[in-house]
C-alpha positions as CSV (number, residue, x, y, z in Angstrom):
1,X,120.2,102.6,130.4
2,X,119.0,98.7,129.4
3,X,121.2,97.0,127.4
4,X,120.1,95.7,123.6
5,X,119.2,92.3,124.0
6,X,120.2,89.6,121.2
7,X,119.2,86.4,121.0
8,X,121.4,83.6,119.0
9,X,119.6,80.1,117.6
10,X,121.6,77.3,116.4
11,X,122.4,73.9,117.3
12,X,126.5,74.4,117.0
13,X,127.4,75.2,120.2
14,X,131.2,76.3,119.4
15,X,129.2,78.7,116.4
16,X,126.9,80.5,118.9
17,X,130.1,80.9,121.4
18,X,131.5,82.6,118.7
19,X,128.5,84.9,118.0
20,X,128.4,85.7,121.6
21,X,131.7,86.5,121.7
22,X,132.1,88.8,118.9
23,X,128.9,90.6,119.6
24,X,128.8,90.7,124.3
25,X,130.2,93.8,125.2
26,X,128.7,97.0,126.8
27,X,126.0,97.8,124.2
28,X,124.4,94.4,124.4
29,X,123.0,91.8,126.2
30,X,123.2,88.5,124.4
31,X,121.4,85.1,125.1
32,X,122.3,81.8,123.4
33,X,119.8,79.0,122.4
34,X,120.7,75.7,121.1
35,X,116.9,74.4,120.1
36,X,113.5,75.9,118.8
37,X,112.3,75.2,122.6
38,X,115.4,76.3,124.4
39,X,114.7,80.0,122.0
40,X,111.1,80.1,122.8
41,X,111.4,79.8,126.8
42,X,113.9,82.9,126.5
43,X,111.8,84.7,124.2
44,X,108.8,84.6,126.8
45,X,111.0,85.2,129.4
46,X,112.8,88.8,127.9
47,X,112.0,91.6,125.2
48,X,114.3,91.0,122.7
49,X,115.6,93.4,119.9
50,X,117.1,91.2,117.2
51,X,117.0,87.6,116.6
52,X,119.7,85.9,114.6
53,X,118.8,82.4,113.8
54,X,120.3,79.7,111.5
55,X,117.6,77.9,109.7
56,X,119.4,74.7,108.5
57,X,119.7,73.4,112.0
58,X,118.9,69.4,112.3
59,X,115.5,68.4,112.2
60,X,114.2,71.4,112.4
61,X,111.7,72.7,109.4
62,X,114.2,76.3,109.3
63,X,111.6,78.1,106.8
64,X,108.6,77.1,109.4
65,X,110.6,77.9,111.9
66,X,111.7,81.5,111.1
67,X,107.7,82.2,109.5
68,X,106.5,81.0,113.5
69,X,108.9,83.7,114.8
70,X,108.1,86.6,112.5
71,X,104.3,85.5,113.2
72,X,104.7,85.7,117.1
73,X,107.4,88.8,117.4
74,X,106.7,90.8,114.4
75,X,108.4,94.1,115.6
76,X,112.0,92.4,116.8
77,X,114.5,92.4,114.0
78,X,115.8,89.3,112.6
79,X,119.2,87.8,111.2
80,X,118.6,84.7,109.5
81,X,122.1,82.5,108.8
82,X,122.6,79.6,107.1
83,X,125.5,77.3,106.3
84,X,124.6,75.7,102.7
85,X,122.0,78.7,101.4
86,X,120.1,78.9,98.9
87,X,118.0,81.0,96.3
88,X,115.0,80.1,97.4
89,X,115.6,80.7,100.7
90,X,117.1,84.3,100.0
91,X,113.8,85.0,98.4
92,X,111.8,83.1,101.3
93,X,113.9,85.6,103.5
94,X,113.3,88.3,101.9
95,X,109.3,87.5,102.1
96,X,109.4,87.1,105.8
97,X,111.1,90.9,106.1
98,X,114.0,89.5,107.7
99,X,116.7,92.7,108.3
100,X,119.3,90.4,106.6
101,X,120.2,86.9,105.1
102,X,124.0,86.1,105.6
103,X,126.2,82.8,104.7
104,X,127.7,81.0,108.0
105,X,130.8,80.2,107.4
106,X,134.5,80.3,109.5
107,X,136.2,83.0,108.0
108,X,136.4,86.0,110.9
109,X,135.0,88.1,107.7
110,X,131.5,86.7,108.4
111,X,131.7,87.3,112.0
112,X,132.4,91.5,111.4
113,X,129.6,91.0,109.1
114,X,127.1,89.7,111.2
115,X,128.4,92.1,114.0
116,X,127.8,95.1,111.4
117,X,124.6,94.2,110.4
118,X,123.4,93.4,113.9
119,X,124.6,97.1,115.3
120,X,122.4,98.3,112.3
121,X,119.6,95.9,113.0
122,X,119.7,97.1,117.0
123,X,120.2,101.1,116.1
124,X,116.8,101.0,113.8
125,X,114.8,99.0,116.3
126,X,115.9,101.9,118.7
127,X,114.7,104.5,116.2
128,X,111.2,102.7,115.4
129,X,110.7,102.9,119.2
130,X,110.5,106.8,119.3
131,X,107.2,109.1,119.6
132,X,108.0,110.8,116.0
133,X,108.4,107.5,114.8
134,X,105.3,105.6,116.1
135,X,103.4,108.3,114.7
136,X,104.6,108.4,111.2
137,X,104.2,104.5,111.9
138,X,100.4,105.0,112.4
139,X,100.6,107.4,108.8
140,X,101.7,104.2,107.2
141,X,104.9,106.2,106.0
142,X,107.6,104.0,107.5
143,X,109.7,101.4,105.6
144,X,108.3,98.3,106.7
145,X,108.9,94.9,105.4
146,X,106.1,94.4,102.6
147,X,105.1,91.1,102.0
148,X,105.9,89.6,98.2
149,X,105.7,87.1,95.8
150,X,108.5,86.3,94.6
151,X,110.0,89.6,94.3
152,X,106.7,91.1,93.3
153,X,104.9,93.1,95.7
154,X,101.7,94.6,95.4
155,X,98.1,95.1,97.2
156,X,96.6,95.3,93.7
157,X,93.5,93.6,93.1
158,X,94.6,93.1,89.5
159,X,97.9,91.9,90.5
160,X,96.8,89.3,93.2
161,X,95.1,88.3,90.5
162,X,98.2,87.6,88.1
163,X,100.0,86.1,90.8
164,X,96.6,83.3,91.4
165,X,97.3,83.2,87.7
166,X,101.2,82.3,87.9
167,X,100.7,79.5,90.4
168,X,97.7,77.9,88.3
169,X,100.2,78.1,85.6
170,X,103.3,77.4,87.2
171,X,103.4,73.4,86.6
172,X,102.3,73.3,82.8
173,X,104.4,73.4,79.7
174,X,102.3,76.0,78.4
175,X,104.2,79.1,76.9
176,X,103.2,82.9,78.0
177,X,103.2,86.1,77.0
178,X,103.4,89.0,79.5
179,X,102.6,92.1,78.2
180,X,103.1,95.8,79.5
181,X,104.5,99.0,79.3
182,X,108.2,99.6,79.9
183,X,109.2,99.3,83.2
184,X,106.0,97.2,84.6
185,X,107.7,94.3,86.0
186,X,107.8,91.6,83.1
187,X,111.2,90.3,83.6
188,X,110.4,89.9,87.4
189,X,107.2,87.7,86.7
190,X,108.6,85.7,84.2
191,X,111.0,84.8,87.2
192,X,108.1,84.7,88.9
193,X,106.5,81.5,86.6
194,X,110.0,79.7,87.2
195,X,110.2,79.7,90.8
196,X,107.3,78.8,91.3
197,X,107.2,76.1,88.3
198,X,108.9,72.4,88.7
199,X,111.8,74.0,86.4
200,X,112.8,76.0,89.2
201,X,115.7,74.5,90.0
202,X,116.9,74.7,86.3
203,X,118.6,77.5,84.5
204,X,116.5,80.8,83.7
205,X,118.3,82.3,80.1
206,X,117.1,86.1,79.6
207,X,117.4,87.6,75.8
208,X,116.6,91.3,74.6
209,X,115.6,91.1,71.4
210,X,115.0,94.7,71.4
211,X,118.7,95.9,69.8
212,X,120.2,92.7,68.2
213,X,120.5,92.7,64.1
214,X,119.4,89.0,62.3
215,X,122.5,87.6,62.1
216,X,122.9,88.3,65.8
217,X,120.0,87.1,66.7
218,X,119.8,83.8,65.3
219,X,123.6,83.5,67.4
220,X,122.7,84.2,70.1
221,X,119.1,82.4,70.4
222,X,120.6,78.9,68.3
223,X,124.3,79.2,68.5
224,X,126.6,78.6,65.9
225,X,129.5,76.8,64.8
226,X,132.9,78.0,64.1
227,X,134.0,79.4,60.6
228,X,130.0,79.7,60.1
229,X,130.4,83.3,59.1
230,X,133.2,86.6,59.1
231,X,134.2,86.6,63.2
232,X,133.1,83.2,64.5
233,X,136.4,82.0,65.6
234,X,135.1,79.6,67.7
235,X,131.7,77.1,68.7
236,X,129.2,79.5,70.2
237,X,126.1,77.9,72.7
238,X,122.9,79.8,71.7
239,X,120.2,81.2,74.9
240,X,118.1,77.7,73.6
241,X,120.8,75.2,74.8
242,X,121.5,77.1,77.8
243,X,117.9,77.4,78.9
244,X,117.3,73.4,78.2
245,X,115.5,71.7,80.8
246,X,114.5,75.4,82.2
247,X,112.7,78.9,81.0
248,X,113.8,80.9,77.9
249,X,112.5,84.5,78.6
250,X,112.5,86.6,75.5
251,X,112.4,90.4,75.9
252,X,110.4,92.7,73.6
253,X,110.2,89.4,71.3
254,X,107.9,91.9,68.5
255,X,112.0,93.3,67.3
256,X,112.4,89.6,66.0
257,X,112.6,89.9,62.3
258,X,110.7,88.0,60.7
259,X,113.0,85.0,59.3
260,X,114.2,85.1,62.3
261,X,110.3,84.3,63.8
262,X,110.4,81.4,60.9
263,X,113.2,79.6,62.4
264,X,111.7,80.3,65.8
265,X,108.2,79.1,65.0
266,X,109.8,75.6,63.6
267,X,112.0,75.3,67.2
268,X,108.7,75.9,69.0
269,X,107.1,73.1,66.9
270,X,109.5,70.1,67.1
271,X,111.6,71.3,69.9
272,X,114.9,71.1,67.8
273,X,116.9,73.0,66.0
274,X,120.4,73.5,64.5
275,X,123.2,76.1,65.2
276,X,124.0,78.0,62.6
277,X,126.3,76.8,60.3
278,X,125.4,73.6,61.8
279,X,123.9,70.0,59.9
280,X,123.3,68.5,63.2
281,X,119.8,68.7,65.2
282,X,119.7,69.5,68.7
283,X,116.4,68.4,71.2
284,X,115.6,71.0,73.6
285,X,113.2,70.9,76.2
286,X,112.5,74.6,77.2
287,X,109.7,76.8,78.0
288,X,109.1,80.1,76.5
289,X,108.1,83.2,78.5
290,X,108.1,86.1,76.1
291,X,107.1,89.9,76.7
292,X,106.1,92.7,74.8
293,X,105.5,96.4,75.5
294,X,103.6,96.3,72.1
295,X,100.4,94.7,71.0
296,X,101.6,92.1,68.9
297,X,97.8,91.5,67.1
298,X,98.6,94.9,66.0
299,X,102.2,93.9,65.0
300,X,100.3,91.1,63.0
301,X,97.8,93.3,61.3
302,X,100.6,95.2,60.3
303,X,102.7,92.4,59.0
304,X,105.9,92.6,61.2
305,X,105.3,89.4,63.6
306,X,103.6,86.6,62.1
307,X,100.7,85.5,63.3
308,X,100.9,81.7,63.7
309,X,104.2,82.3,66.1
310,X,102.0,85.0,67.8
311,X,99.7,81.9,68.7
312,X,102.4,79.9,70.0
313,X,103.6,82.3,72.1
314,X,100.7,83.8,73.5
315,X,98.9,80.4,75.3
316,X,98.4,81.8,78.7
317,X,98.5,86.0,78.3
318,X,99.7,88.0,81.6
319,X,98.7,92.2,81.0
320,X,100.2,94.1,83.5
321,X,98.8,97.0,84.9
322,X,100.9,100.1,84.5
323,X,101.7,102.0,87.8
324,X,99.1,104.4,87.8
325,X,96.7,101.9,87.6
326,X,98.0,100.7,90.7
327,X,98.1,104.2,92.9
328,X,98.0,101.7,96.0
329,X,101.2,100.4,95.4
330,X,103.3,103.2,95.3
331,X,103.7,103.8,99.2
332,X,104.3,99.6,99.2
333,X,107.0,100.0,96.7
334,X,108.8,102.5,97.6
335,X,109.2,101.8,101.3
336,X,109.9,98.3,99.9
337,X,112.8,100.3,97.2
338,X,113.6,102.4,100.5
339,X,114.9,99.5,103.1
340,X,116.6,98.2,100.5
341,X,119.2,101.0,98.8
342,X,119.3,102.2,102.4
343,X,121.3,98.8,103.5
344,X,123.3,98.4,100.5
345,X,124.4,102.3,100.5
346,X,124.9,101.8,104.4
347,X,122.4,104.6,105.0
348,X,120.2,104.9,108.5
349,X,117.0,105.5,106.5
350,X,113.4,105.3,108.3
351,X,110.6,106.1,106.1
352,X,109.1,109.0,104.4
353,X,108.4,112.4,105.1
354,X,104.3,113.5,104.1
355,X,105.5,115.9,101.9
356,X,107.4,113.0,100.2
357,X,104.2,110.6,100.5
358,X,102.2,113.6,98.5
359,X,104.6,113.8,95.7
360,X,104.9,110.6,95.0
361,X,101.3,109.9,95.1
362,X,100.7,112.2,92.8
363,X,102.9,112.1,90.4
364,X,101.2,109.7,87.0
365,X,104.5,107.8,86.4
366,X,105.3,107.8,83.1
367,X,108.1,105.2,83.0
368,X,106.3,102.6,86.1
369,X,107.9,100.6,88.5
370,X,111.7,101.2,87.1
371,X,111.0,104.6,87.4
372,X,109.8,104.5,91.0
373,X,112.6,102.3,92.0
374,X,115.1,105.3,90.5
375,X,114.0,107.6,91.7
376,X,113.8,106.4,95.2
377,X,117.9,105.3,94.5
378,X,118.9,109.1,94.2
379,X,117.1,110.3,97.2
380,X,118.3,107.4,99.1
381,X,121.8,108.5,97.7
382,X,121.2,112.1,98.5
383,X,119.4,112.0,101.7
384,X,120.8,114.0,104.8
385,X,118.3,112.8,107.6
386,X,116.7,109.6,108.8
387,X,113.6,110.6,106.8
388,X,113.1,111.5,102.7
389,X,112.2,114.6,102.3
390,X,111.0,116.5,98.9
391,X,114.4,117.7,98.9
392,X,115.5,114.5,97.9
393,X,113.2,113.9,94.8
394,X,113.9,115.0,91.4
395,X,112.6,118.2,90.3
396,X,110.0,116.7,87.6
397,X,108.8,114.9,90.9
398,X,108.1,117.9,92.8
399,X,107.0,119.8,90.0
400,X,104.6,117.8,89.1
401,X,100.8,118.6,89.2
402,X,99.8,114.9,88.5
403,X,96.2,114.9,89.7
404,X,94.8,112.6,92.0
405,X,92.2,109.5,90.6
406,X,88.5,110.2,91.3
407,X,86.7,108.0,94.1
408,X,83.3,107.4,93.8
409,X,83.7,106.3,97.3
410,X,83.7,110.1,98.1
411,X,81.9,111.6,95.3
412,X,78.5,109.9,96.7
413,X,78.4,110.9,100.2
414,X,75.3,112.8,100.4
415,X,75.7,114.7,96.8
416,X,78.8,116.7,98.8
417,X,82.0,118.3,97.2
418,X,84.9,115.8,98.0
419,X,86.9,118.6,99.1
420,X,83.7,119.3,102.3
421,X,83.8,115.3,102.9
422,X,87.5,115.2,103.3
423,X,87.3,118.2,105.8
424,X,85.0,117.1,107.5
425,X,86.1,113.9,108.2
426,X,89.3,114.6,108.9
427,X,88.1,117.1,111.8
428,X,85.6,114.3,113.4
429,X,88.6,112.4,113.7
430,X,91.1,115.4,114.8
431,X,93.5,115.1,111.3
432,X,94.1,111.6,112.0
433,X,95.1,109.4,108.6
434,X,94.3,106.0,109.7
435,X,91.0,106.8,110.9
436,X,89.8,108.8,108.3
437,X,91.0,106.9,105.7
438,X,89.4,103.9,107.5
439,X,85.7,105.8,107.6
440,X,85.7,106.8,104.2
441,X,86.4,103.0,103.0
442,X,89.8,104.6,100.7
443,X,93.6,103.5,100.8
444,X,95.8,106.2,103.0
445,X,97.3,106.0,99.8
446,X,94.5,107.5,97.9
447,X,93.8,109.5,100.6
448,X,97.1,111.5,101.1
449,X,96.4,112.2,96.7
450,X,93.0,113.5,97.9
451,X,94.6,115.8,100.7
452,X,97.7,116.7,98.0
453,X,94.8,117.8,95.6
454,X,92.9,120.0,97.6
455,X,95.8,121.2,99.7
456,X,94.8,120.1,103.1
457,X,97.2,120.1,105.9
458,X,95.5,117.3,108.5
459,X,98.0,118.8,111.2
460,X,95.9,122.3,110.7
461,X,93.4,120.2,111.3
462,X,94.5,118.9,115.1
């Protein structure tokens, strides 16, 4: 039986010894390269299963370097290491669909970690290799590194479109207002407008202002001083002076009372302020990334938020699309959801069964992304076999009768009943997803909500 093959990159030769040494044994083969071109002649010359690369190595450009090698061997898994890591790369890391992002250092504890996560990495590179496996591969129903920006992923029209918006917007002063229904994503893209923006390298302060009374409020945003009222035993700094320099994100900003708005209004127009109980002004430079889940011209018209801070606020406006606006992204996001609680709740997890891929596609997704994400947790938590299975799901999931969106796409082939086109194209192409999907110019996505909604088995079919 052939050996799992390894390959280990990096410059410090006593550091890949060690590697080797910890990981060499009957299960695996392993190689050792000490350059880019040393790694790159092996590569050529064997199939390799997992990679594991350090990416701060002298002169060598570690980010380019790890994007050539998931470019040029997509399917091998990959270990990336590093030995002064950072944030940015985590997230660059988690882009590329690396398996895992680990911190070199000496202590023997990071060695039984990498040698954990590489016997992981190896076991489901071995399990993507199998018939069953190819072909739910082919069915799009296999957890598969998705492709991100900055921990948003989506194949969304409307959302490529907000994240075009977030880099033109990145580099400006100019404050934003995200608004969307609960559990949409806001917090995520206001993180989203700092990393990408110069500030990026400065603190990011995060305030609900959804369950904080005035007094509170104006605490926690401005600080105060001690004795300043009943409790404050000592100098408290406010969200403003920790955010200086970076992004203040303000949650569900339209609970702000509204003296509360006044004193905000006057920070946002001279950039200083004092803490309460305080004589003495403090300059600020901070940006301002609030979200809503309300329309706050409404909240004006009514009188609770007023309307010249609604201005300020609102200079660039990001509306997110709930997620059943989005019914592409719901595979994407829940293999995405699926790779990930499967590693931190040390589960062998593949993909999803179609029974699983129906349900969720047809559910309408009343509380978004979070809810998605959730659910996916528990039947991560509660799954018995390499695959989800309705089993797994909540009962409101698989009781659902969410009904699928209409597709004009369909609808206008030669006046026929959706149902007839669907049938008919799924027996010129013997049940098979991809291909079908592919004629009829419609997600496999959409496609399994079509089959869901008209209860069409495409293995009845072969």
């Amino acid at each position: 039986m052939r050996k799992a093959r390894i390959l280990v990159i990096d410059r410090d030769l006593s550091w890949t010894l060690q590697v080797s040494e910890t990981l060499i044994g009957d299960e695996y083969a392993v190689f050792s390269a000490n350059s880019p071109q040393d790694a790159f002649l092996l590569l050529e010359a064997h199939n390799f299963d997992l990679i594991i690369a350090e990416v701060n190595m002298p002169d060598v450009d570690g980010t380019a370097f790890s994007e050539q090698l998931r470019q040029i061997y997509p399917t091998t898994m990959m270990i990336i290491f590093t030995s002064n890591g950072s944030i940015a790369q985590a997230v660059q890391a988690t882009k590329l669909g690396v398996f895992d992002y680990l911190e070199k250092t000496r202590d023997p504890a990071c060695l039984v970690a990498l040698r954990d996560q590489a016997r992981r990495a190896v076991q489901q590179r071995s399990m993507t290799a199998s018939p069953r496996v190819a072909d739910l591969r082919n069915r799009g129903m296999l957890a598969a590194p998705a492709q991100g920006f900055y921990g948003l992923i989506s194949q969304n029209p409307r959302m490529r479109d907000i994240f075009e918006l977030i880099q033109t917007i990145a580099d400006s002063y100019a404050n934003v207002l995200i608004h969307g229904e609960t559990g949409t994503g806001k917090e995520l893209v206001a993180h989203a407008i700092h990393a990408v923006s110069v500030r990026h390298g400065k603190p990011f302060v995060a305030l609900d202002c959804s369950s904080l009374a005035r007094e509170l409020m104006e605490s926690e945003l401005f600080g105060h001083e001690k004795g300043a009222f009943t409790g404050a035993f000592d100098r408290h700094i406010g969200r403003f002076e920790r955010a200086n320099s970076g992004t203040l994100f303000l949650d569900e900003v339209s609970n702000i009372d509204l003296p509360v708005q006044a004193r905000l209004l006057r920070v946002l127009q001279s950039r200083t302020f004092e803490r309460v109980g305080g004589q003495k002004a403090i300059s600020v430079d901070v940006r301002i990334v609030a979200a809503t889940n309300r329309s706050l011209e409404q909240c004006v018209a009514e009188g609770t938020f007023r309307e010249d801070l609604y201005h300020r606020l609102n200079v660039v406006q990001i509306d997110l699309p709930p997620l059943r606006e989005r019914p592409e992204d719901i595979l994407l996001l829940s293999m995405e959801f699926l790779r990930r609680f499967a590693r931190q709740n040390n589960k062998e997890l593949l993909g999803l069964t179609e029974a699983v891929v129906s349900l969720l596609c047809g559910y309408h997704w009343p509380g978004n992304v979070r809810e998605l994400e959730n659910v996916i947790l528990q039947a991560v938590v509660l799954a018995k076999s390499s695959f989800l299975d309705a089993g797994d799901l909540p009962r409101r999931i698989v009781q659902s009768e969410g009904a699928a969106s209409h597709s004009p796409a369909l609808a206008d082939q030669l006046g026929e009943p959706e149902k007839q086109i669907l049938l008919n194209t799924l027996r010129q192409h013997g049940g098979n997803i991809k291909r079908t999907a592919a004629t009829l110019d419609i997600s496999r996505t959409t496609l399994y909500v079509k089959l869901k909604k008209y209860q069409i088995d495409p293995d009845a079919i072969r």
